[in-house]
C-alpha positions as CSV (number, residue, x, y, z in Angstrom):
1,X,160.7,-88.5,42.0
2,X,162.8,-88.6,44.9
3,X,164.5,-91.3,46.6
4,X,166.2,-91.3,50.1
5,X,167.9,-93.9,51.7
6,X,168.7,-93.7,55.3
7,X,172.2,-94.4,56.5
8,X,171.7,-96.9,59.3
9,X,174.5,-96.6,62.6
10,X,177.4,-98.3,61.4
11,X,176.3,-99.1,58.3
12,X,179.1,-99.8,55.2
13,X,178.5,-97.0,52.4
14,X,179.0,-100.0,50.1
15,X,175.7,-101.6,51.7
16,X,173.8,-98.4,51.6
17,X,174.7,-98.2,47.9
18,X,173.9,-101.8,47.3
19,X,169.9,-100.7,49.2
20,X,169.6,-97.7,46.6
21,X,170.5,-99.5,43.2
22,X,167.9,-102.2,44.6
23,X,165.3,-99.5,45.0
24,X,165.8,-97.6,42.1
25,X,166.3,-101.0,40.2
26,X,162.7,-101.7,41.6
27,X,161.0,-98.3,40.6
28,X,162.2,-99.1,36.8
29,X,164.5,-95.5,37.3
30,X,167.3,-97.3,36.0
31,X,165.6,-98.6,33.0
32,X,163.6,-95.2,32.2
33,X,167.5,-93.8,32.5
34,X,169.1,-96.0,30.4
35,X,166.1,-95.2,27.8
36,X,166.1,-91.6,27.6
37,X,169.5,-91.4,27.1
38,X,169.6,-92.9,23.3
39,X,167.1,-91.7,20.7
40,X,163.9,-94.1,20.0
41,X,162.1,-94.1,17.1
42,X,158.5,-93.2,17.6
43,X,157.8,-96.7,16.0
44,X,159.9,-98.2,18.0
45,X,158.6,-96.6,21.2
46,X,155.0,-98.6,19.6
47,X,156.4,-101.9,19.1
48,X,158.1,-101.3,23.2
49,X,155.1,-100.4,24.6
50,X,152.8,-102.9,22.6
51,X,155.7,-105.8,23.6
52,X,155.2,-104.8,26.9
53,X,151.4,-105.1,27.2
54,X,151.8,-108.7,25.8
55,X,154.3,-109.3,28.8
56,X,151.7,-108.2,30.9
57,X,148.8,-110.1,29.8
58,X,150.8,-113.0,29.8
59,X,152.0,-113.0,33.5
60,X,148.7,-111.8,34.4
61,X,146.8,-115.1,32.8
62,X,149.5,-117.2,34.3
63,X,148.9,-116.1,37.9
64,X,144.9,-116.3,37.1
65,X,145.1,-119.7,36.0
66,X,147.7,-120.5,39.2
67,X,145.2,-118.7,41.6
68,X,142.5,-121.3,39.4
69,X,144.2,-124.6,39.6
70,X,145.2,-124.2,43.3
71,X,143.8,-126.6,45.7
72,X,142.2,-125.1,49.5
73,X,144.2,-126.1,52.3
74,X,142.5,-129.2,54.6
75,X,141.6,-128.4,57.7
């Protein structure tokens, strides 16, 4: 996957930095990095993944029950 960033005219090369750590922060390329880089069990990789459905389920029933609860605007 490629990722550009665009230097804007008269832009800082700190703020340009600051943009592409936010969007590979965003993309999870950081995270997948940070991953590969150190051995994982193959059972550990399972109990990851399954921890990370949970998560997902979770924050999923939260915003259905949100989206549920909410009251319609008047008019």
């Amino acid at each position: 996957m490629a990722v550009r960033v665009i230097v804007k005219n008269g832009e800082p090369l700190e703020k340009t930095l600051r943009r592409l750590r936010k969007i590979c922060n965003n993309e999870g390329l950081t995270r997948d990095i940070k991953r590969s880089s150190v051995y994982e069990k193959p059972s550990e990789q399972r109990r990851r993944k399954e921890r990370e459905r949970q998560k997902a389920l979770r924050t999923a029933m939260k915003k259905a029950r949100e989206k549920k609860t909410r009251r319609p605007a008047r008019v």
